[in-house]
SEDO-397840 format. One line per 3 residues: number of its first residue (from 0); their letters; for each residue x, y, z of N, C-alpha, C, O. Coordinates in pm, whole numbers. Each point is the difference from the previous one (the first is absolute). Layout:
<atoms>
NUM = A = X:Y:Z:X:Y:Z:X:Y:Z:X:Y:Z  ...
</atoms>
This chain:
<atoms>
0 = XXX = -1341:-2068:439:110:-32:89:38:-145:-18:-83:-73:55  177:12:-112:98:-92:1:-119:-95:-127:18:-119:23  -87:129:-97:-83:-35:-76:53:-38:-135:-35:-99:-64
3 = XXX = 133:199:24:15:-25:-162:171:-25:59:61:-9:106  -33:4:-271:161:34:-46:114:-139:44:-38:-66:96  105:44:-129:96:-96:19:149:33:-24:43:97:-62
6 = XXX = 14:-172:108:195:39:-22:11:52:142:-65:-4:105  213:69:-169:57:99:125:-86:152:20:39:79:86  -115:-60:-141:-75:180:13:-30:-34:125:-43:-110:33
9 = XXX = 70:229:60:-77:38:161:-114:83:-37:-62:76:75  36:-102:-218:-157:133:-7:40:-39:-171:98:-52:-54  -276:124:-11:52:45:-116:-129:85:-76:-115:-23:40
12 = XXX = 125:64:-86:-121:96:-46:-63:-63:-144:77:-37:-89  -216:29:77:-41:-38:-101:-92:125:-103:-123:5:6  197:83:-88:-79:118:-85:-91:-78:-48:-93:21:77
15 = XXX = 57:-100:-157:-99:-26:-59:-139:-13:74:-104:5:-65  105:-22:209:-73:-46:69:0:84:128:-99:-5:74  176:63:-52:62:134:96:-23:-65:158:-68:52:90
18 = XXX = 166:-217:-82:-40:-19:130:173:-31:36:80:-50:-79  -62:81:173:122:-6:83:-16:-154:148:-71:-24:98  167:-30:-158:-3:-140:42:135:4:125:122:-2:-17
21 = XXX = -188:6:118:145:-25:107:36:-128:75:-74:-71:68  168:61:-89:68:-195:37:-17:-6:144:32:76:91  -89:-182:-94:35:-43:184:80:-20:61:18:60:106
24 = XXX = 49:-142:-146:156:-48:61:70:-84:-61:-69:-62:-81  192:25:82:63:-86:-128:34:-146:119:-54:-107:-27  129:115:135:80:-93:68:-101:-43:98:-108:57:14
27 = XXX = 141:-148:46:-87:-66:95:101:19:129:119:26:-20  -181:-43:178:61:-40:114:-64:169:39:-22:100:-68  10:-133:207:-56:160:48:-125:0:5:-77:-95:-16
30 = XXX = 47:249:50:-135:7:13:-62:111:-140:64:94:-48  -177:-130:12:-76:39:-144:27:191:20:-7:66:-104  29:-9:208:-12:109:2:170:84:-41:23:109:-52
33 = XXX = 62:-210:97:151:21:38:88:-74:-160:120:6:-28  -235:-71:-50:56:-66:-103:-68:90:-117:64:6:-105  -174:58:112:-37:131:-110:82:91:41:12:76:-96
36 = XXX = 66:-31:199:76:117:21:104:-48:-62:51:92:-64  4:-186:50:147:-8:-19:3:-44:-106:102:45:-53  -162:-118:-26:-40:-118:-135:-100:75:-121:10:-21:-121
39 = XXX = -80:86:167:-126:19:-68:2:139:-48:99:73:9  -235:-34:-70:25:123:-77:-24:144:126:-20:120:-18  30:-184:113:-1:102:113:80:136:-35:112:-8:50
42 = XXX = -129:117:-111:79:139:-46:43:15:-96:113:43:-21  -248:-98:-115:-11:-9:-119:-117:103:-21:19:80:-91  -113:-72:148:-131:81:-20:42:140:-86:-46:52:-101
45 = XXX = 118:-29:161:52:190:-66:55:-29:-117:-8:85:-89  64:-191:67:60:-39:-146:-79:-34:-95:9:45:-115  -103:-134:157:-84:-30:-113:-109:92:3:-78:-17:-95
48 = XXX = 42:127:188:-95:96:-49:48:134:-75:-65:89:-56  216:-108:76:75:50:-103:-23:-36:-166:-24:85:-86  39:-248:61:-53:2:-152:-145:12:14:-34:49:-107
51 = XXX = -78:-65:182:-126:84:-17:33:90:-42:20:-4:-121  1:112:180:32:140:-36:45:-15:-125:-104:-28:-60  159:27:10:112:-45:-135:-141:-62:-113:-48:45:-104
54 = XXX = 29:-127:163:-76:-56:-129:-189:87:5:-55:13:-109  -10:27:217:-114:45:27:-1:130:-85:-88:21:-84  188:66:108:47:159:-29:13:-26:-164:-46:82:-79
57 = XXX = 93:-166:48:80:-27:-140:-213:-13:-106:-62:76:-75  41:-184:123:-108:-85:-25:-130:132:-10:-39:46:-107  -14:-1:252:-127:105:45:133:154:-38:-1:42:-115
60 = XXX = 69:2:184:7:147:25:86:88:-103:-15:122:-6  121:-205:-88:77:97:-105:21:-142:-92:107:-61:10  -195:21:-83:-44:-115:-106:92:69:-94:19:121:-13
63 = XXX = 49:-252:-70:112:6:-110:-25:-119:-93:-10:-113:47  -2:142:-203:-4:-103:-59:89:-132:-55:-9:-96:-76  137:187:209:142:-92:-47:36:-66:146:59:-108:0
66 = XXX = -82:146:79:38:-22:128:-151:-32:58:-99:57:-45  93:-172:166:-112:-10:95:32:45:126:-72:67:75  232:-123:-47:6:97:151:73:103:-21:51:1:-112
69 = XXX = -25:91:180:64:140:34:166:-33:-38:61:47:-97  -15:-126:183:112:-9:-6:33:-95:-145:118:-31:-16  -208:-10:-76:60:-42:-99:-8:-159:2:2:-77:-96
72 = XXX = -12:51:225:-34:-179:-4:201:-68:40:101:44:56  -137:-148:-118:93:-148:50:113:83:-40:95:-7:79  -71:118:-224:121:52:-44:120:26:48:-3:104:66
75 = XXX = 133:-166:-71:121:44:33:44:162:-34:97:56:52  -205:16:-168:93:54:-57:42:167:125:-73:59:79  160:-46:-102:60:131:91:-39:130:-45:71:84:56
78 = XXX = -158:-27:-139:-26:117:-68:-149:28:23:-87:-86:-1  66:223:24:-128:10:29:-147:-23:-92:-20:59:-106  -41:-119:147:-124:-21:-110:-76:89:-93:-68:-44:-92
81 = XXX = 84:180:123:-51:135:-63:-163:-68:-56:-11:-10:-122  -97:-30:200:-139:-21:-66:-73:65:127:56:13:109  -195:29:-138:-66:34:105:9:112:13:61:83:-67
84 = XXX = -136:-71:179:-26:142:97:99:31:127:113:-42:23  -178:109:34:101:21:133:79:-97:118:102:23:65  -205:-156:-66:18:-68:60:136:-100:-37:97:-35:68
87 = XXX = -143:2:-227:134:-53:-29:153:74:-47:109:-51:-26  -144:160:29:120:102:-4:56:-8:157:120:-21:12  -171:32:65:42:-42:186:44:-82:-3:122:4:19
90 = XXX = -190:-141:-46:83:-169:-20:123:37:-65:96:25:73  -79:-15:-225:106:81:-48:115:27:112:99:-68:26  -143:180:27:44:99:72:100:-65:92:122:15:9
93 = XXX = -213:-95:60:61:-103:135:82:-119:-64:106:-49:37  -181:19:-139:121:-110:-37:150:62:-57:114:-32:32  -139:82:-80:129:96:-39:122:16:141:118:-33:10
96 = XXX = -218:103:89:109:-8:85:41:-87:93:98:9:74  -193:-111:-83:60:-177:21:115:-24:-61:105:-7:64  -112:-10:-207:84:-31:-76:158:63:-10:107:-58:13
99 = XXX = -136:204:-44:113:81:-59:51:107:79:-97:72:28  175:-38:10:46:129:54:2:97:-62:-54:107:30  134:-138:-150:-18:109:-105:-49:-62:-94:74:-95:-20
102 = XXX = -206:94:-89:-69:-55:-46:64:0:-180:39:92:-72  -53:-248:49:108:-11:-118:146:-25:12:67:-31:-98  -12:44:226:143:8:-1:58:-23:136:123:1:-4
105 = XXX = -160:-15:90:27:-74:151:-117:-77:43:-112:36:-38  130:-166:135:-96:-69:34:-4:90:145:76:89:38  -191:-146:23:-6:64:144:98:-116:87:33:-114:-33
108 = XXX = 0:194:160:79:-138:96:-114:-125:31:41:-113:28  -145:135:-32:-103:-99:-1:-30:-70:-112:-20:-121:16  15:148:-83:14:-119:-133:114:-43:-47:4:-109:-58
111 = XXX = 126:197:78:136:-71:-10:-1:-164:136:25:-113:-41  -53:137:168:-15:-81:87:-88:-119:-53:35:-117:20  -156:152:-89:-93:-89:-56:74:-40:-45:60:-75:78
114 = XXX = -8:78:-191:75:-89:-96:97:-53:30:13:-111:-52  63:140:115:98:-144:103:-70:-87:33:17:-118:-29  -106:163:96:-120:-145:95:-50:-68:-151:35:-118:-12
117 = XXX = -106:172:-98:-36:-89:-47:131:-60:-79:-18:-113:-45  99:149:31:102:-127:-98:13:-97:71:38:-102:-56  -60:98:190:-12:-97:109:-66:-121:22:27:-108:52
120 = XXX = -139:168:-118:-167:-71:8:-27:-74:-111:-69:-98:29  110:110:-203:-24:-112:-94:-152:47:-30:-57:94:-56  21:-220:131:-207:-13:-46:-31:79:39:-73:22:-96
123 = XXX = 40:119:205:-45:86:19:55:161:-27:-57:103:36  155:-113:-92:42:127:-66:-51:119:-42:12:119:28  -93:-208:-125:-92:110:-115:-120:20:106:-81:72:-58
126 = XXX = 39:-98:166:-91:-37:42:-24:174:148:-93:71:39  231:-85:-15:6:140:60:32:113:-67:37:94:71  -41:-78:-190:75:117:-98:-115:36:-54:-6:104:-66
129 = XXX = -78:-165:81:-155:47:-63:-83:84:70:-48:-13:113  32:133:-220:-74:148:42:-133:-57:57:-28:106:57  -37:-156:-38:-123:-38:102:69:-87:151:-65:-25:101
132 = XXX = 215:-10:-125:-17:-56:134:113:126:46:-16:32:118  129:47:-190:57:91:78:-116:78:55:6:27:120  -113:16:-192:-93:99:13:-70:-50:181:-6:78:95
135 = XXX = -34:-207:-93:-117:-69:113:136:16:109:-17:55:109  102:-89:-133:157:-11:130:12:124:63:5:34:118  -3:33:-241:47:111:54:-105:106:101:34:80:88
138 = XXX = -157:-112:-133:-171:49:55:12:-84:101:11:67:103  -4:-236:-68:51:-38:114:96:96:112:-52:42:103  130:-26:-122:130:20:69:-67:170:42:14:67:102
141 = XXX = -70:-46:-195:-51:199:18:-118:1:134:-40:86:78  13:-224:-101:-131:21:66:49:-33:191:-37:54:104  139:-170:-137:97:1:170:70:128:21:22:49:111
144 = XXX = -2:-17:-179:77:121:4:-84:67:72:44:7:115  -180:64:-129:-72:115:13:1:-40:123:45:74:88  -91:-191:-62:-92:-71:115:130:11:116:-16:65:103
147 = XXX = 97:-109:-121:133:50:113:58:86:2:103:6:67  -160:121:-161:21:144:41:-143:80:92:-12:118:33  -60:-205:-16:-121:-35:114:52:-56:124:-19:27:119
150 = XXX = 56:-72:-152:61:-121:123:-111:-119:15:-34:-56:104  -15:32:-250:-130:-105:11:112:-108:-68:75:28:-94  -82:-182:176:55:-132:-35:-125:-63:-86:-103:-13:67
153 = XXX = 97:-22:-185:-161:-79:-29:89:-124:-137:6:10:-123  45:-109:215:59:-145:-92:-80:-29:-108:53:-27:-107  -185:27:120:-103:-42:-120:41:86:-133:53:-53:-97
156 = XXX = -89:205:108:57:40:-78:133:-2:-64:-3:-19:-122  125:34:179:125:13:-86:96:-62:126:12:65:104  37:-163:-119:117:-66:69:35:-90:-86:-60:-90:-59
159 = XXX = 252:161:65:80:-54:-106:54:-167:61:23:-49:110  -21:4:-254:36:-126:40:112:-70:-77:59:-106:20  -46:225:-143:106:-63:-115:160:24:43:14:19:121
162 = XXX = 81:-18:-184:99:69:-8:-13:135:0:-69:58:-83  156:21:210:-34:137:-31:6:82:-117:-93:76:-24  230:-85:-78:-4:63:-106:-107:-29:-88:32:35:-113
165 = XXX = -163:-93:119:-90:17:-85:-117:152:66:-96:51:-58  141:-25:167:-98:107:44:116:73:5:118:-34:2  -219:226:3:98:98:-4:9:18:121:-65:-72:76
168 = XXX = 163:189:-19:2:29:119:-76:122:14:-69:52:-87  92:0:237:-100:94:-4:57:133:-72:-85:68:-59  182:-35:57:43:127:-66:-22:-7:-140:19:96:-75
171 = XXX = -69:-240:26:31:24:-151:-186:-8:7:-49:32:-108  -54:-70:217:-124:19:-8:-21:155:25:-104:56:-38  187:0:91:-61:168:53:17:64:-167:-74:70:-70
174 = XXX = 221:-136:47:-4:73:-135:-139:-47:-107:-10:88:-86  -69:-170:70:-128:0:-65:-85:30:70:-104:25:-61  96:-11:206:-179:-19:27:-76:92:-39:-118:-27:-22
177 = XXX = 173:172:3:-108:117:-77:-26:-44:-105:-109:55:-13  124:-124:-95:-29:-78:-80:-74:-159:26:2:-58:-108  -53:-11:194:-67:-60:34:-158:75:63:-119:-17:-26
180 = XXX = 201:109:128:-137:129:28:-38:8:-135:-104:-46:-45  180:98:-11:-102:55:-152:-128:-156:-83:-120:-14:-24  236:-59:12:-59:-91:-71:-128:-56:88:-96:-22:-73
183 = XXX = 74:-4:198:-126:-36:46:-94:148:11:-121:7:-25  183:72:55:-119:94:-23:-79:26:-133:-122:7:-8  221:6:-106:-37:-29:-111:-144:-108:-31:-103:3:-67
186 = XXX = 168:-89:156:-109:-135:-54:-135:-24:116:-107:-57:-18  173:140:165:-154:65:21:-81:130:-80:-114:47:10  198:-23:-68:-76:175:-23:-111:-100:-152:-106:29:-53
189 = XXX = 183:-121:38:-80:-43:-172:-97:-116:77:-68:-53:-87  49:15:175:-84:-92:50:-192:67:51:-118:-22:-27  216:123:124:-144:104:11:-42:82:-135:-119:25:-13
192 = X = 173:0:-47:-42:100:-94:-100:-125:-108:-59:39:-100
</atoms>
């Protein structure tokens, strides 16, 4: 907790070392509790155990000699990775319908939106277009999602803080979450076994 990492990151995940680093607070004035809520990586947790997932699954549960995480890593590219087992055929799966509506030949309204925001952004562009961070955003956003179809509020985990068009909405999360169901069960069913 607030230990590693520097810059603007409110969190950031370290694969090599598999530790997830969450920021304390950036601004000063206030109180330490009211300045991690608003400043800090306060509703990053689900995101960065998102690239866990991503890089753990890739690494221990459907190992590739071309790929380390599932989703393919830092890559911009828009086409599915075709390596692996089941698990990365799911990643596949989900990124695909992040990306494309009709695959090869329409973008989805969510990545058309992405890409306005980033021509916006310059230095961070390439930085949201990348299949390990659409992949962790979008597992973010799935995971508020579930939790307020509970009626459970939990900020630690997933509270947005960016521009909205970098998260989906919920109709475009209902349209993946059987595909998130799949993909964590998947990666419990290969954990016990």
């Amino acid at each position: 907790f607030g230990a590693r990492g520097k810059g603007r990151a409110l969190a950031h995940y370290e694969p090599n070392y598999k530790i997830i680093n969450i920021t304390r607070y950036h601004e000063e004035g206030g109180g330490k509790i009211a300045r991690f809520i608003a400043t800090g990586g306060m509703g990053a947790f689900a995101h960065e155990y998102g690239h866990f997932l991503d890089y753990f699954a890739g690494e221990y549960l459907d190992k590739s000699t071309k790929l380390f995480a599932v989703t393919g890593g830092r890559t911009v590219d828009k086409d599915r990775m075709n390596v692996g087992g089941e698990i990365r055929q799911t990643t596949d799966d989900l990124l695909e319908a992040i990306i494309w509506r009709e695959p090869q030949k329409t973008f989805s309204n969510y990545y058309k939106r992405l890409f306005e925001l980033v021509a916006d952004l310059n230095d961070m562009g390439e930085y949201f277009l990348r299949r390990n961070e659409l992949f962790a955003r979008w597992f973010e956003a799935w995971v508020g999602y579930e939790l307020r179809k509970q009626g459970i509020v939990n900020k630690l985990l997933a509270q947005s803080k960016y521009d909205p068009r970098i998260y989906p909405t919920d109709k475009e999360l209902e349209r993946v979450s059987p595909l998130f169901r799949r993909f964590c069960s998947q990666v419990k069913a290969n954990i016990i076994t």
